[in-house]
Structures are given as structure tokens and as C-alpha cells.
N, C-alpha and C positions, 0 to 999 in steps of 0.2 A: 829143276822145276818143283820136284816135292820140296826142298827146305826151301823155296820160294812163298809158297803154301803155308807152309811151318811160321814164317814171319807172319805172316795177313793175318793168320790166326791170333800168332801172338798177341799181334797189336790190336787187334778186334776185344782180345777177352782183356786186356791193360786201361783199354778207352770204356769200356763198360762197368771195371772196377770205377776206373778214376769218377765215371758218371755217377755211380753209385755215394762212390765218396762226398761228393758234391753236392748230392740230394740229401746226406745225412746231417753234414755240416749247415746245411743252408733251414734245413727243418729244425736243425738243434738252436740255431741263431733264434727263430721265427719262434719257439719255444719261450725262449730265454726272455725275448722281449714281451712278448706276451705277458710273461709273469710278469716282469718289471714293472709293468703297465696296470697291471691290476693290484700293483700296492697302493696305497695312502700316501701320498708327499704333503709337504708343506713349501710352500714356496712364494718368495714375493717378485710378484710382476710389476715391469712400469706400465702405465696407459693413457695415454695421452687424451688430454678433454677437448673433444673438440664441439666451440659453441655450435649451437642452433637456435634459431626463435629471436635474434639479433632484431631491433627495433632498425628500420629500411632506412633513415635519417642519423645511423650510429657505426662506427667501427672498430672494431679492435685492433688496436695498434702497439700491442705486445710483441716485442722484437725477435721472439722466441716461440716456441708453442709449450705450452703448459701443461704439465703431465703431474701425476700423481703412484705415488709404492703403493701396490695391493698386496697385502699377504694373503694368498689363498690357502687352500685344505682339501684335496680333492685323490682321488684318482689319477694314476697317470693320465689315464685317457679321457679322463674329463678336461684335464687342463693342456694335453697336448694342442689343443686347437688353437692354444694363447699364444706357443713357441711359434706353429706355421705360420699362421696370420695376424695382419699388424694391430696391437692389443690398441685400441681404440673405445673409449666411452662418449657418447653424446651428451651435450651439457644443451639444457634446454634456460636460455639464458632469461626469457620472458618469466621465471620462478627464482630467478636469483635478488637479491638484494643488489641497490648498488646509491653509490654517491655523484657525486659529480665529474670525478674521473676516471672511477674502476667500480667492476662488479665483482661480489665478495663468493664465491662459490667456499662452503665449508660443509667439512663430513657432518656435522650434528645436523643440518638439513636437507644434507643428500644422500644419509646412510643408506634408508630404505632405497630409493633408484640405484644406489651401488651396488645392494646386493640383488635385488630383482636383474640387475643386469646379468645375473652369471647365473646358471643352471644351478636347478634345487638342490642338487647333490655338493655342489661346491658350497665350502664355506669359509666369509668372510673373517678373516682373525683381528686383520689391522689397516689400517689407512696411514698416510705418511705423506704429504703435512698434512692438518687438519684444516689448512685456512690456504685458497689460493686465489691470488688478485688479476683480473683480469682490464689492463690499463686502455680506454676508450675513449672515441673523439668522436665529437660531429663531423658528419658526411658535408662536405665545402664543393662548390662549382665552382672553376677558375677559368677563363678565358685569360693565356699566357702566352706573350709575342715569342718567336721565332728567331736566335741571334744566328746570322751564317757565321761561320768560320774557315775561312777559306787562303791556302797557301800560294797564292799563283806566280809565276813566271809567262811572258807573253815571248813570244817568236817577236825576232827583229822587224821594228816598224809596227807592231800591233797592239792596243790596248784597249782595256774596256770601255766603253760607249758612255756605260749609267752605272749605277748601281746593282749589288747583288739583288736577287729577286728570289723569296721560297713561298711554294705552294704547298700550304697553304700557311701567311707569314703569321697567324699564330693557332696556338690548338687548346684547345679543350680536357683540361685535367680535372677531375672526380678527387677524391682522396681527404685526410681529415684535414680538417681546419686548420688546426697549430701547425702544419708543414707546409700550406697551401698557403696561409699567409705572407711568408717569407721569401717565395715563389717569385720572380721580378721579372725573368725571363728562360726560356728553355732552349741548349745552345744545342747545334750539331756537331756531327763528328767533324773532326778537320780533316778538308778535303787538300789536297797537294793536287796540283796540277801544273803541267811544264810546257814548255813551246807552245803557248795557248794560238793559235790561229785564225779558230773559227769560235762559234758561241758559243753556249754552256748551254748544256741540259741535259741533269743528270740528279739521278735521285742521292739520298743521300740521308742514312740513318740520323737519329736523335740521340746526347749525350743524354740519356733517359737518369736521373740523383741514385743516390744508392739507397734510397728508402724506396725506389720504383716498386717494389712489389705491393705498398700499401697503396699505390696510386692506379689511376685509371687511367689512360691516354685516348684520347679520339684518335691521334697517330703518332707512327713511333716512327714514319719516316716523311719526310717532306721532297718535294722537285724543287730543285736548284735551276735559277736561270739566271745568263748574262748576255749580254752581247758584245761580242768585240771585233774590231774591225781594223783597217789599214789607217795610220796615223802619220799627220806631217805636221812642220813647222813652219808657220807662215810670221809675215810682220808686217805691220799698215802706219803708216803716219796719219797720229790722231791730234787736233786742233786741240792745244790748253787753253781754258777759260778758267778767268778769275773772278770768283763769288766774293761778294761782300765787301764790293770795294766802295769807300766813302766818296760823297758828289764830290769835297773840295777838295780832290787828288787825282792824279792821273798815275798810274801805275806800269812801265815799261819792266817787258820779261823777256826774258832769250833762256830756250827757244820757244819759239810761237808752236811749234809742233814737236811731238815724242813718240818715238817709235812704238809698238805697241808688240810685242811677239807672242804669239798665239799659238796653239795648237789642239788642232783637230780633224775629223776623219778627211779622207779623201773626199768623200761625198761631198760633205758640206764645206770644203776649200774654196771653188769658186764661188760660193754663195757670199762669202765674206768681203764684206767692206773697209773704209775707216768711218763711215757714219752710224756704220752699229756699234762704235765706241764710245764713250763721255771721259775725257778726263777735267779734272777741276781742280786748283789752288785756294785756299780759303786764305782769306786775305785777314782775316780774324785771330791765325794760326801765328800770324807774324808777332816779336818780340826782339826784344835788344839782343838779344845771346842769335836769333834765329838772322843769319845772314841772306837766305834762299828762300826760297818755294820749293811747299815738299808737293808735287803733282798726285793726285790720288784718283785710278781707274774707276771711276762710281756709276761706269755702265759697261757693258758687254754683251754679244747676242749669246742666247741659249746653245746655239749648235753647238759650243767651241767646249773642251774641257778646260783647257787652264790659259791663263792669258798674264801676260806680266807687263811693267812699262822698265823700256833699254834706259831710260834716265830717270833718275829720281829726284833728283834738286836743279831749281832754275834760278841765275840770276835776273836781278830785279834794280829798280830806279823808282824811286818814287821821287816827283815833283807836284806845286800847291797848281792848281786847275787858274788860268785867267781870265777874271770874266769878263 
């Protein structure tokens, strides 16, 4: 029990050095910098100009941000605050010089704001470049259409109805002029889609250019819609007529009728006829090399997506009319 005792102790007077130790080394540090702190350095900082005072109808379109070498002179602890926090100057651009495509920021007429920027105690040595260009374009408004891009597969029996549809099918870009120009359409992300069954509706980001960060977007994602539905194959026998046939002839053709094969939804199958067909022969079209009739579909009802004719050439007789 007493050399039980004898440790606790031990290790109570061991942890009170080591604390000791720790308070001496951690003050002698705190010492140490302190002095460091209070020498004179010279040193040169980057600091990045960032405009201000930009005319509302103008933009900069410098691919980079624009910075400038300051060589300071200071105290440590005058210039420690440039290491923590990010070295930034404001360039008030309504005071700059500029041409028709860049505004000319230069030390001989921004000495004085560079050094009123930094505490009276610090002092300015050198600037590094002397001349920097800040490359600008007029602010443009673009109304620019909406391309989908879309990967689909449909389920057995099923296809689309109509056409893709985005909301809203085009938007609204801000941004300068020389890129807004060129601008023709703004596509989305490619959508994949598989065993499609039923409709589509579903949002679906914008492939936004890689200059987007000088552009403005009204939206950067659009609603995608489709409809698709159950699909069959049907066929109608459609009557062929011959256009432009001259009074003193008479013109005999086989077949008088051509099957017409169609396809569209279930809904609209029984609705379909063969007299929501036209097919026609142009008698115009005829020549020595041309031995047939080329028949050509030149009507069909709206409901149907695709429709084709099962014969494409018809024989023909022409004989003179007796009057």
C-alpha cells in the first residue's frame, strides 16, 4: 500500500515537471516569434485586381483574373495579415483608361491608390508589371433554342407518339457579345433511356459551353416530354389515280389499287380508313427509258407515324382516245 503511494506521488511530481516543461518551451516559442515579428522584412506579394465601377452594359472577359507583384517593406506584423487573408486590391475601373477592347490599368496612374491601400507604416518598394490589360465586351441578350438529345430504346410494341418536347424549348442567355453571337443552339445532357413504355417526363440538365462562367442562363435545366404509346401494323387498299393524263389518250394501269402499310397507335387503328389515303401517278413523269408507273403516297391522315406503299411500279397501255 505505501509503495503504492510512492508511485501516485512519483507520477504527480513527473506530470508537474513535464507541465512545467511545456509552459517554458511553449513561452519560449511565443517569445521567439514575437521577436521575429517585430523585425523589418521586405517582401513581395501577389494581389489580385479585382474590378469595380464596371459600366452595367460591359464585361470582362479575361480568362484568368489579373494580378499584380507588390514588393512591400514593413514589419512582420504589419504584413502578416497579407499571408492570412487573400491579398486582394480593388480596381475602380470608371478611373481607368480604356479602347475598344481592353481597359489599360498602369502603376504611374494607380501608384498613389496602391499605396493608400496598405497601412502608413508599410512601404511600397516596387510594382511588377507596370502595365495590365483588362480584355472587354458588350453585355448581349440572346433568346437561344433548346436541341434535346436523347438515347432511347422502347419496350416491345411501343413508340413515340410525336416529337421530343423541353420546357422551356429555348432560354435566355446574358453574356458578351463575341460569344453570344456564335451561339445557334443550347443542347442538353444526353438522356439514355431503356424499355421506354410509358411517357416521358423528366427534367434534364443543360450542356451549359465551357466559357459558361462569363454567361448568364435564365435556366440551366429544362422538363423533357414525350409520349409513347402501344403501336401496330396495319394495311389498306388505296385507289391509284392518274394526273395529267392528255384528252387524246386513254391510259390503262394494273393495279387499279396498292396496298398502303401503315403504322400507328392502337387508339387511332380503328379510326383508319383507305380514303384517308391519296395515291397518284404523274403521267408527265413518263419517258422512253421509263417502262411503269412510279405510284407516289401524296396524302395520309395525321394520326399514323409512318405509312409506305407494298408496290412501287405499275404496268401501263397507253392507247389514241376515238372520237
Amino acid at each position: 500500500m505505501i509503495k503504492k503511494i510512492k508511485n501516485i506521488k512519483s507520477n504527480l511530481i513527473q506530470g508537474k515537471r513535464l507541465n512545467v516543461f511545456v509552459l517554458f518551451l511553449s513561452l519560449s516559442f511565443l517569445i521567439s516569434l514575437l521577436s521575429k515579428l517585430s523585425n523589418t522584412y521586405t517582401q513581395t506579394l501577389q494581389f489580385e485586381l479585382q474590378p469595380t465601377q464596371i459600366e452595367s452594359n460591359e464585361l470582362i472577359v479575361s480568362k484568368r483574373s489579373k494580378a499584380i507583384n507588390v514588393t512591400l517593406s514593413g514589419r512582420g506584423f504589419e504584413l502578416l495579415k497579407y499571408y492570412i487573408s487573400e491579398p486582394v486590391i480593388d480596381v475602380d475601373f470608371s478611373q481607368l483608361n480604356k479602347d475598344k477592347t481592353h481597359y489599360y490599368w498602369t502603376e504611374r496612374n494607380q501608384l498613389e491608390k496602391i499605396i493608400n491601400h496598405f497601412d502608413a507604416k508599410i512601404t511600397v518598394k516596387a510594382i511588377n508589371p507596370d502595365t495590365v490589360l483588362f480584355a472587354y465586351d458588350h453585355q448581349f441578350i440572346k433568346k437561344i433554342p433548346v436541341t434535346v438529345l436523347i438515347n432511347p430504346s422502347f419496350a416491345v410494341g411501343y413508340d413515340l407518339v410525336d416529337s421530343y418536347r423541353s420546357v422551356p424549348d429555348s432560354i435566355t442567355v446574358i453574356g458578351p457579345e463575341s460569344i453570344l453571337k456564335s451561339m445557334t443552339t443550347v443542347r442538353t445532357k444526353l438522356l439514355n433511356l431503356s424499355a421506354l413504355n410509358s411517357n416521358i417526363d423528366q427534367d434534364v440538365d443543360l450542356e451549359l459551353p465551357i466559357l459558361s462562367n462569363q454567361l448568364k442562363y435564365s435556366h440551366q435545366t429544362v422538363s423533357l416530354s414525350a409520349e409513347v404509346a402501344k403501336f401496330t401494323e396495319g394495311s389498306v387498299n388505296v385507289p391509284v389515280t392518274i394526273i395529267n393524263v392528255p384528252k387524246a389518250v386513254n391510259i390503262n394501269f394494273f393495279p387499279k389499287e396498292i396496298p398502303v402499310i401503315f403504322y400507328a397507335t392502337l387508339k387511332a387503328y380503328n379510326s383508319i380508313d383507305a380514303g384517308d389515303f391519296s395515291v397518284e401517278c404523274d403521267f408527265n413523269s413518263l419517258n422512253i427509258d421509263n417502262n411503269y408507273l412510279n405510284p407516289v403516297l401524296v396524302n395520309q391522315p395525321i394520326n399514323i407515324k409512318t405509312a409506305k406503299l407494298k408496290v412501287t411500279q405499275l404496268e401501263y397501255v397507253i392507247t389514241p382516245k376515238n372520237d
